[in-house]
N, CA, C and O atoms as a Tinker XYZ file with bonds, in Angstrom:
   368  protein
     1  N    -14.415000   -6.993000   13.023000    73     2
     2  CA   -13.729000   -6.855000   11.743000    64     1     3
     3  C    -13.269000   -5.402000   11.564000    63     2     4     5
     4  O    -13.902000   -4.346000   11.588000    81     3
     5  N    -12.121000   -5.643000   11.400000    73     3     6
     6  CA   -11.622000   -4.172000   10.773000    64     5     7
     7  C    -12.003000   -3.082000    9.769000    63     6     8     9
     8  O    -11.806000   -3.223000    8.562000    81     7
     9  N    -12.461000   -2.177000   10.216000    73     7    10
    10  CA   -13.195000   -1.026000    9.080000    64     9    11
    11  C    -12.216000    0.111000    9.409000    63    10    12    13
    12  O    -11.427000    0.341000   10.325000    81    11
    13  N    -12.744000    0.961000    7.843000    73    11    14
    14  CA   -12.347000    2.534000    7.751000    64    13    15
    15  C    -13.410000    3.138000    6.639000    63    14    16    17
    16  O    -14.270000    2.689000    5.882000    81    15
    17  N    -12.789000    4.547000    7.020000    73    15    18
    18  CA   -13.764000    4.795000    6.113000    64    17    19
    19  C    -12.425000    6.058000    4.776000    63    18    20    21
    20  O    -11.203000    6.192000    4.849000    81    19
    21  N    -13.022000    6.436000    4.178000    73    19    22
    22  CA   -12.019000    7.180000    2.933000    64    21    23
    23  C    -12.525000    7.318000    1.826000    63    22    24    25
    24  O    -13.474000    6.701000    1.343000    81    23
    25  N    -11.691000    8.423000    1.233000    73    23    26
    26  CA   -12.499000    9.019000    0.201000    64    25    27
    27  C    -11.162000    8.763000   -1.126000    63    26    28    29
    28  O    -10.037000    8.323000   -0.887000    81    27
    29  N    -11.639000    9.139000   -2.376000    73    27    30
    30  CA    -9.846000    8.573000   -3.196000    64    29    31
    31  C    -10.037000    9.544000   -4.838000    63    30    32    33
    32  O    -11.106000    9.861000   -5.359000    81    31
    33  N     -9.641000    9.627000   -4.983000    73    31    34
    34  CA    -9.168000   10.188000   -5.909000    64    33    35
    35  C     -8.611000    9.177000   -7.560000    63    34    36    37
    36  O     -7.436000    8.845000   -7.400000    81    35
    37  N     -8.958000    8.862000   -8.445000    73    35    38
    38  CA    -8.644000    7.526000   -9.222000    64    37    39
    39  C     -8.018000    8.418000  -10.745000    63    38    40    41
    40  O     -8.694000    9.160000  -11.458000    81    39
    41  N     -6.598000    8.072000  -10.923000    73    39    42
    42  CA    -6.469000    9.102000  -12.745000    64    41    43
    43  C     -5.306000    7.922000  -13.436000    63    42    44    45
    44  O     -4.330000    7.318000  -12.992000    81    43
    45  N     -5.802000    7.968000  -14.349000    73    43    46
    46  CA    -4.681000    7.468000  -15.251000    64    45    47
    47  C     -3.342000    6.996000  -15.001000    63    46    48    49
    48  O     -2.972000    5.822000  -15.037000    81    47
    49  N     -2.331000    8.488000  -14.626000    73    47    50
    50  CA    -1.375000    8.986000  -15.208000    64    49    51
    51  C     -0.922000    9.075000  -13.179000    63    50    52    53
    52  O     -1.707000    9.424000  -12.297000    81    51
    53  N      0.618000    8.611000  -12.984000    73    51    54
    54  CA     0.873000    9.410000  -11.885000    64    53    55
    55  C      1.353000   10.566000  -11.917000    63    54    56    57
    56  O      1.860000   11.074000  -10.917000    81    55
    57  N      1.243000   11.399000  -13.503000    73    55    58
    58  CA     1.420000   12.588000  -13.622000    64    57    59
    59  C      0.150000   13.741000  -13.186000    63    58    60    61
    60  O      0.261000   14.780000  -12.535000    81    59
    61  N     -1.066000   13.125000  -13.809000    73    59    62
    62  CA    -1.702000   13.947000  -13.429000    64    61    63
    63  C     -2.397000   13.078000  -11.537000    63    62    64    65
    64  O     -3.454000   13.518000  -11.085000    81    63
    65  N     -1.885000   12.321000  -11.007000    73    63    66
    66  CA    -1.990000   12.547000   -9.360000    64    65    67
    67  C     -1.624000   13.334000   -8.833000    63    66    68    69
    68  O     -2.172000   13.937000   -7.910000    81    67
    69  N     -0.446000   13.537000   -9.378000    73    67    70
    70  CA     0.707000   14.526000   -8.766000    64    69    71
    71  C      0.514000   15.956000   -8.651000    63    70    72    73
    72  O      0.787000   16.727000   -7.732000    81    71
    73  N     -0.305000   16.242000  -10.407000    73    71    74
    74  CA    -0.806000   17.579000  -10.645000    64    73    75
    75  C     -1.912000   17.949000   -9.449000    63    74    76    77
    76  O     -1.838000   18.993000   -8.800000    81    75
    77  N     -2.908000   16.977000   -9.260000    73    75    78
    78  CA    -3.877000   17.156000   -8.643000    64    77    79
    79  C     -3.307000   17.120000   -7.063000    63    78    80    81
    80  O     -3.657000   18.102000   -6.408000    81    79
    81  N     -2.576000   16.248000   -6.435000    73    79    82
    82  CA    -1.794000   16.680000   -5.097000    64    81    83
    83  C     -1.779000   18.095000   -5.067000    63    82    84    85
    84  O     -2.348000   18.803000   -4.237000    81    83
    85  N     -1.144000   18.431000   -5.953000    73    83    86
    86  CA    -0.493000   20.110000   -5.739000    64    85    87
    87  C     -1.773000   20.817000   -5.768000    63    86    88    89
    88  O     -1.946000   21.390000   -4.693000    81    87
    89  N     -2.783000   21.002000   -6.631000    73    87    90
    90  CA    -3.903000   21.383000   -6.030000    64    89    91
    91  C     -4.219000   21.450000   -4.569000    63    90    92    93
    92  O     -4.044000   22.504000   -3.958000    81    91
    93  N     -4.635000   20.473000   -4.032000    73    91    94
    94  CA    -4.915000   20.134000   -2.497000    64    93    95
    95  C     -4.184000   20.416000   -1.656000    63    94    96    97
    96  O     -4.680000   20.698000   -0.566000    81    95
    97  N     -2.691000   20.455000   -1.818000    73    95    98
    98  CA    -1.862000   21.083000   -0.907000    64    97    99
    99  C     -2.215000   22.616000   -1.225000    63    98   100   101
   100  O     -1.551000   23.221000   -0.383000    81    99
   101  N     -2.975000   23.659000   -2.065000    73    99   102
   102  CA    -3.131000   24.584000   -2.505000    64   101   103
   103  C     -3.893000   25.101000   -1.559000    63   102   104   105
   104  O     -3.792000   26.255000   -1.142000    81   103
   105  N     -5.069000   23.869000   -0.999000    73   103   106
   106  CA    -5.918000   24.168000   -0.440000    64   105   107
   107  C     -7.745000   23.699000   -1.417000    63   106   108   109
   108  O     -8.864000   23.624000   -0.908000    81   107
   109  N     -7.341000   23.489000   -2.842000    73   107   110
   110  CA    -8.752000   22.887000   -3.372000    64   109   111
   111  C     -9.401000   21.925000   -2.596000    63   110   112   113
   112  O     -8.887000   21.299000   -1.669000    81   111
   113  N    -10.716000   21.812000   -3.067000    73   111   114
   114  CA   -11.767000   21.040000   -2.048000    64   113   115
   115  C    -11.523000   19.880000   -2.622000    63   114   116   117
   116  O    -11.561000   19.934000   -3.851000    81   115
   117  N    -11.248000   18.681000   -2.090000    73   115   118
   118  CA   -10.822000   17.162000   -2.295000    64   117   119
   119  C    -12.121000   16.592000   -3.151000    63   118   120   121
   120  O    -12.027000   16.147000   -4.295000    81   119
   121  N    -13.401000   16.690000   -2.359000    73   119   122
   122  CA   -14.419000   16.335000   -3.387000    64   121   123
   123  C    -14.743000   16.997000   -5.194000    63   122   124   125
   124  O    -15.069000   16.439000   -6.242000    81   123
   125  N    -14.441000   18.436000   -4.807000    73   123   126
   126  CA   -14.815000   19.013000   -5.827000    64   125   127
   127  C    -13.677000   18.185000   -7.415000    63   126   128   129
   128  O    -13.909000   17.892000   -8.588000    81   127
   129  N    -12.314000   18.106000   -6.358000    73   127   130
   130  CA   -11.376000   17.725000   -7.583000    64   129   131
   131  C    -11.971000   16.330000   -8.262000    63   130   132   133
   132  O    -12.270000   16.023000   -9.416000    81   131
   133  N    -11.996000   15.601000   -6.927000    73   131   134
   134  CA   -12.307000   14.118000   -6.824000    64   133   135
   135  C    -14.093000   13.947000   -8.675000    63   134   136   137
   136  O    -14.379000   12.984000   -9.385000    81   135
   137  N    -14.727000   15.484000   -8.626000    73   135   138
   138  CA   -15.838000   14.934000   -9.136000    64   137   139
   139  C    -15.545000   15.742000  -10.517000    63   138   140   141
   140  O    -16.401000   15.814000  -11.399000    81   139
   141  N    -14.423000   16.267000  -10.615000    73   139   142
   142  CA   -13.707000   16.952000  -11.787000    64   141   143
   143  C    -12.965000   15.368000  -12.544000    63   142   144   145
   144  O    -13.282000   14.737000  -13.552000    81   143
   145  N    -12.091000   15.197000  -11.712000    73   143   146
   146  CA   -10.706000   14.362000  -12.460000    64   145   147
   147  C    -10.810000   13.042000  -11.996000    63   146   148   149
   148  O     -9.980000   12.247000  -12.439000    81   147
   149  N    -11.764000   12.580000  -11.090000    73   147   150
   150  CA   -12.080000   11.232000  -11.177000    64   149   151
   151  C    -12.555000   10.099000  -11.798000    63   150   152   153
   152  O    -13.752000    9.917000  -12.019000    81   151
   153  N    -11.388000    9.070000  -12.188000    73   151   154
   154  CA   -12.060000    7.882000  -13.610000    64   153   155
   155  C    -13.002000    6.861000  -12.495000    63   154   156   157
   156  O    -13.820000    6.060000  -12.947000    81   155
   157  N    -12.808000    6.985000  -11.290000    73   155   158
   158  CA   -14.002000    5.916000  -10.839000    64   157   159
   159  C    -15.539000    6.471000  -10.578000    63   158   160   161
   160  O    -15.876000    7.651000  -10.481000    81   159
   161  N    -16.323000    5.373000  -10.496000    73   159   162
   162  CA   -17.921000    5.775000  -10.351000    64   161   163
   163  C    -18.050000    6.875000   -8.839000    63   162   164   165
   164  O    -18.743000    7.885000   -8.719000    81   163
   165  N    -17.307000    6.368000   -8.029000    73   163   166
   166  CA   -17.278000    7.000000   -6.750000    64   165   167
   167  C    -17.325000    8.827000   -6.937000    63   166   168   169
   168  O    -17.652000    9.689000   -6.121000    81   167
   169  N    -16.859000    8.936000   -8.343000    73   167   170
   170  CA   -16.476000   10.360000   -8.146000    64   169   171
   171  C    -17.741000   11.360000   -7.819000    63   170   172   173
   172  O    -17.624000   12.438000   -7.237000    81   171
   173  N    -19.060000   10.757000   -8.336000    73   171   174
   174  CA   -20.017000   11.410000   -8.024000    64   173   175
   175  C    -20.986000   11.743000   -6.208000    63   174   176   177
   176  O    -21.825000   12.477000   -5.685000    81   175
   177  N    -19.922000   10.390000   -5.877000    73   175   178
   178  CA   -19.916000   11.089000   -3.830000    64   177   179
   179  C    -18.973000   11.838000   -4.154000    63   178   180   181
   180  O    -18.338000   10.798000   -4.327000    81   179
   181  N    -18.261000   12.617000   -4.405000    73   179   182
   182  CA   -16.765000   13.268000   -4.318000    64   181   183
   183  C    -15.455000   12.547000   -3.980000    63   182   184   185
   184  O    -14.364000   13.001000   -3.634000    81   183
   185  N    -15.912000   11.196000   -4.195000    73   183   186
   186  CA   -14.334000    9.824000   -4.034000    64   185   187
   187  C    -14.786000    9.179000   -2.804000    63   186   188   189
   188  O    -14.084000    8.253000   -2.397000    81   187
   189  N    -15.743000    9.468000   -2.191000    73   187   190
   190  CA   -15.865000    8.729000   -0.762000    64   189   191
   191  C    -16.473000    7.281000   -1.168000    63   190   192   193
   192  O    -17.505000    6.967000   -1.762000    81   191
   193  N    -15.547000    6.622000   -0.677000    73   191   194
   194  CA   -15.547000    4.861000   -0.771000    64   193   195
   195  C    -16.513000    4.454000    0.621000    63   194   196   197
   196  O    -16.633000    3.238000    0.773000    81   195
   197  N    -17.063000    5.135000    1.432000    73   195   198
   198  CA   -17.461000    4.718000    2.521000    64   197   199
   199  C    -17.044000    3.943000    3.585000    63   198   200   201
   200  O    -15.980000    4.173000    4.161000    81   199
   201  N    -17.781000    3.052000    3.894000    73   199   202
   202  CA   -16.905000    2.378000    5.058000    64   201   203
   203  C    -16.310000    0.640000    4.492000    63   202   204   205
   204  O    -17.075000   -0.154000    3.943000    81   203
   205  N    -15.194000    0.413000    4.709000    73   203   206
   206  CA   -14.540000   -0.538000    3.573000    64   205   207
   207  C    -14.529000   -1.394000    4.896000    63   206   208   209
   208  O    -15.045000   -1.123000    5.980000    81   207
   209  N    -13.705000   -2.650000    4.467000    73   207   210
   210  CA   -13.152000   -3.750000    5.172000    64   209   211
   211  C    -11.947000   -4.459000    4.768000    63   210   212   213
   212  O    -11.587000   -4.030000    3.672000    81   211
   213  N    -11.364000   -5.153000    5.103000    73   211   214
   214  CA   -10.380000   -5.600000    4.735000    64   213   215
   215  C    -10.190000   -6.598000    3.881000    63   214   216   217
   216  O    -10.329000   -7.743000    4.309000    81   215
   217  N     -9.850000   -6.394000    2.567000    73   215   218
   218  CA   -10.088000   -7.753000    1.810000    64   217   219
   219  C    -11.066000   -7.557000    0.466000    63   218   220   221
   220  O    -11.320000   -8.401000   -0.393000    81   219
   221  N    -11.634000   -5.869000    0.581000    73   219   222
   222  CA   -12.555000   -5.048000   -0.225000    64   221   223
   223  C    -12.171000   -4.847000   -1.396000    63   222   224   225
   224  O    -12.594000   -5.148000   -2.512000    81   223
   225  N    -10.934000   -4.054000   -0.819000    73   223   226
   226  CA    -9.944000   -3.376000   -1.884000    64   225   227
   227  C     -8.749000   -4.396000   -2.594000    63   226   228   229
   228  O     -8.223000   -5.461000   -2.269000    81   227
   229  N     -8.642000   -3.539000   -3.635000    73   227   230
   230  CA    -7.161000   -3.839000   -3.922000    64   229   231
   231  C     -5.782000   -3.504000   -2.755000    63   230   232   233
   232  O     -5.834000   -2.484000   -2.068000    81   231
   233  N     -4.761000   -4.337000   -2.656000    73   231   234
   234  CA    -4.077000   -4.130000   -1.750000    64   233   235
   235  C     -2.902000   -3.011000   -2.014000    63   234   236   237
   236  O     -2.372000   -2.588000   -0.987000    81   235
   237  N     -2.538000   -2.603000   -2.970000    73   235   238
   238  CA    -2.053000   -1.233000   -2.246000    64   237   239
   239  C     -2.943000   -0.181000   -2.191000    63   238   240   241
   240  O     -2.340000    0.892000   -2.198000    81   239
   241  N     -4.481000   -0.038000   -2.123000    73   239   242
   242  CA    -4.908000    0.851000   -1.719000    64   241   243
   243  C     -5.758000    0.064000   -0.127000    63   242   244   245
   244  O     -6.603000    0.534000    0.635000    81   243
   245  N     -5.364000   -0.680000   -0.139000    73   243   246
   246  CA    -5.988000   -1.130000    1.561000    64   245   247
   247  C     -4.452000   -0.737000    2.381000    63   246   248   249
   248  O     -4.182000   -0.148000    3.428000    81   247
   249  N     -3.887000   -1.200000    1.627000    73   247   250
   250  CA    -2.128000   -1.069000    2.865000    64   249   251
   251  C     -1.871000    0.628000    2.902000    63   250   252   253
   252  O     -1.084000    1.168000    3.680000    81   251
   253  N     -2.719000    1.359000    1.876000    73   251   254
   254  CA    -2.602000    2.816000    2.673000    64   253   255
   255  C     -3.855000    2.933000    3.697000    63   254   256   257
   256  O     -3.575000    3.541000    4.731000    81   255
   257  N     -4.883000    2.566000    3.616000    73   255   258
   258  CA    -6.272000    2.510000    4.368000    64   257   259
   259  C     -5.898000    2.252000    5.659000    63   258   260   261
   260  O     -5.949000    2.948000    6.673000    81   259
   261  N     -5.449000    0.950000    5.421000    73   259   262
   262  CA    -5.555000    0.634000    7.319000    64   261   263
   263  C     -3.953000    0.574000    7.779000    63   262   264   265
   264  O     -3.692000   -0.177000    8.719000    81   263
   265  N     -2.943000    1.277000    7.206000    73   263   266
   266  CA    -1.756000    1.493000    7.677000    64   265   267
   267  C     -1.426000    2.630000    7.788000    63   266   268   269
   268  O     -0.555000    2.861000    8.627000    81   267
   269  N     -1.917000    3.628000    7.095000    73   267   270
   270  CA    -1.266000    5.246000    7.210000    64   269   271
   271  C     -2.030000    6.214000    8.091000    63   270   272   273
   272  O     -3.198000    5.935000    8.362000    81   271
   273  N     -1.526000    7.240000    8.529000    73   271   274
   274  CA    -2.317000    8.260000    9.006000    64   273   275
   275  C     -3.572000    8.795000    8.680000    63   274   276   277
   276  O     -3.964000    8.463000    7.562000    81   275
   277  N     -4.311000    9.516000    9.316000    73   275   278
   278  CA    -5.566000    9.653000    8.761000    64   277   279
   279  C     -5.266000   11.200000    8.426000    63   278   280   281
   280  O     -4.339000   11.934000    8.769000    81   279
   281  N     -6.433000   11.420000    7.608000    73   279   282
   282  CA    -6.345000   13.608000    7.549000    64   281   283
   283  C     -5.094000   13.412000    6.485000    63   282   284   285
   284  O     -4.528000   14.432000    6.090000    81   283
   285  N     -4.758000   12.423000    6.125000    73   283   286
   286  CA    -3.602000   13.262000    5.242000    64   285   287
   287  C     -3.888000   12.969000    3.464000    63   286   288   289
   288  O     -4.789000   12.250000    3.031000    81   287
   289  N     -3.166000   13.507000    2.860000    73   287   290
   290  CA    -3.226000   13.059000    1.639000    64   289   291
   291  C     -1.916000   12.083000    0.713000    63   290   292   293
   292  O     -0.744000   12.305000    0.409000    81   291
   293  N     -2.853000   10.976000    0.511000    73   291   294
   294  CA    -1.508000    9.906000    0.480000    64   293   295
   295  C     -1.485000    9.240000   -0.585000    63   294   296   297
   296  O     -2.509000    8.670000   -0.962000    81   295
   297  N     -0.266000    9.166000   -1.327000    73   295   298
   298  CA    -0.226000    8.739000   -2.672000    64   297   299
   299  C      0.074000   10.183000   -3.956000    63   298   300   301
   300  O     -0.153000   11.388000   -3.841000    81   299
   301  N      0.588000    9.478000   -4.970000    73   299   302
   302  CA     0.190000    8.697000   -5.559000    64   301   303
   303  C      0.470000    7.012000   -5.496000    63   302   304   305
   304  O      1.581000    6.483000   -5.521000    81   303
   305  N     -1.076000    6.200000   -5.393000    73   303   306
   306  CA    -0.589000    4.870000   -5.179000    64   305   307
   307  C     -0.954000    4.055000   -6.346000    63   306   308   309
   308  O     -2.128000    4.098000   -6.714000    81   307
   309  N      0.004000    3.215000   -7.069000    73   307   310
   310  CA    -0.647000    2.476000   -8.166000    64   309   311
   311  C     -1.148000    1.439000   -7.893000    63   310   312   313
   312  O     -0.827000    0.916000   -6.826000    81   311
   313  N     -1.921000    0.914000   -8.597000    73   311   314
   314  CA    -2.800000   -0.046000   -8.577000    64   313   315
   315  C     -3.400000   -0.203000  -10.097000    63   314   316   317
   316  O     -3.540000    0.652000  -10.972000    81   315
   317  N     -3.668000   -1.436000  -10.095000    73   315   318
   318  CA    -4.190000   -2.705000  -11.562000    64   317   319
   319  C     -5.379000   -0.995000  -12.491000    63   318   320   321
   320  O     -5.417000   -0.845000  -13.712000    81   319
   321  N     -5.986000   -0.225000  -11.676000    73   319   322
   322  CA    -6.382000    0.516000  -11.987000    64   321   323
   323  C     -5.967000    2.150000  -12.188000    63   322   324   325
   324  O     -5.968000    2.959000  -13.116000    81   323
   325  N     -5.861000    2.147000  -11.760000    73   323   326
   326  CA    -4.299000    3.514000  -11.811000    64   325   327
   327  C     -3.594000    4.288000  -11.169000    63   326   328   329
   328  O     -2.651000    3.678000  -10.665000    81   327
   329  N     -3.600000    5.707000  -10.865000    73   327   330
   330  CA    -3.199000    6.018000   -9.814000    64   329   331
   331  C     -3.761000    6.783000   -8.686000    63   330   332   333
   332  O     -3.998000    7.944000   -9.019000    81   331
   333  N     -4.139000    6.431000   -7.093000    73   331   334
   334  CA    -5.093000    6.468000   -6.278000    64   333   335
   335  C     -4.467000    7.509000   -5.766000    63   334   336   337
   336  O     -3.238000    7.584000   -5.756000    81   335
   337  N     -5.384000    8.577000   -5.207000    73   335   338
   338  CA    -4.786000    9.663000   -3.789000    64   337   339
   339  C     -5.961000    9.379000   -2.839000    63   338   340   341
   340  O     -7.144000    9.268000   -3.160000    81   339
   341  N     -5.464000    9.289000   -1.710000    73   339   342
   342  CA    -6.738000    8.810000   -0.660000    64   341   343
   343  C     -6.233000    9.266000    0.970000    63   342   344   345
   344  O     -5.251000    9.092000    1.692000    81   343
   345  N     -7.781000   10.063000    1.044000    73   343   346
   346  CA    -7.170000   10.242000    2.317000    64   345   347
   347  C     -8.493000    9.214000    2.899000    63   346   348   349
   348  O     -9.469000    8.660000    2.393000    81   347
   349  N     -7.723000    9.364000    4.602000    73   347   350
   350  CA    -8.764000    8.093000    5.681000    64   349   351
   351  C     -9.355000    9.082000    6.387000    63   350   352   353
   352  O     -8.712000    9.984000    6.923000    81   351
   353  N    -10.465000    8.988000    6.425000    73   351   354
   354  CA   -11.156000   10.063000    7.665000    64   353   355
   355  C    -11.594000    9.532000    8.781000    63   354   356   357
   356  O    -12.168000   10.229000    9.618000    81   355
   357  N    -11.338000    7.933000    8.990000    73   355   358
   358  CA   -11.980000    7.105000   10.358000    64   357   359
   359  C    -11.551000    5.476000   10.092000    63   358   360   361
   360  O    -11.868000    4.742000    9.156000    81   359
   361  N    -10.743000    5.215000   11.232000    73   359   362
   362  CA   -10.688000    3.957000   11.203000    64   361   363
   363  C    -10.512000    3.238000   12.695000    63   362   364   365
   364  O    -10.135000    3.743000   13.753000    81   363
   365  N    -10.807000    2.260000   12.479000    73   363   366
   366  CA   -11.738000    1.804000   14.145000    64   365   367
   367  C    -10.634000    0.331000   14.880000    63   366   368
   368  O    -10.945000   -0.200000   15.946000    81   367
């Protein structure tokens, strides 16, 4: 079965994703933001979702999981919950 693993970032607004992108392209620490400006429970790992599967998630945050590059920072992606930044750090 298909796994990955990733960490995400969860806000409201794809305004403030966007704000927070520009952070990280700044160079801020992904967790630290992730346990600042994060509306999901995850924020207290620093956004790390652990190791997922297919069928876990909501699907536009799985169709960035197991379709995009890893190491990068991707999104803003909406979803029923709001707007996701997620990077993949391992997928098998």
């Amino acid at each position: 079965m298909k796994s990955a693993m990733a960490k995400h970032i969860l806000v409201k607004t794809k305004l403030e994703a966007e704000s927070i992108k520009e952070k990280l392209k700044q160079g801020q620490d992904f967790a630290k933001l992730a346990r600042k400006f994060s509306t999901c429970p995850t924020r207290k790992r620093g956004g790390d979702l652990g190791e997922v599967f297919k069928g876990q998630l909501v699907k536009p945050v799985e169709q960035v999981i197991f379709n995009k590059p890893l190491s990068k920072v991707h999104g803003p992606i909406k979803s029923k919950f709001g707007y996701h930044l997620i990077v993949i750090y391992f997928r098998d």
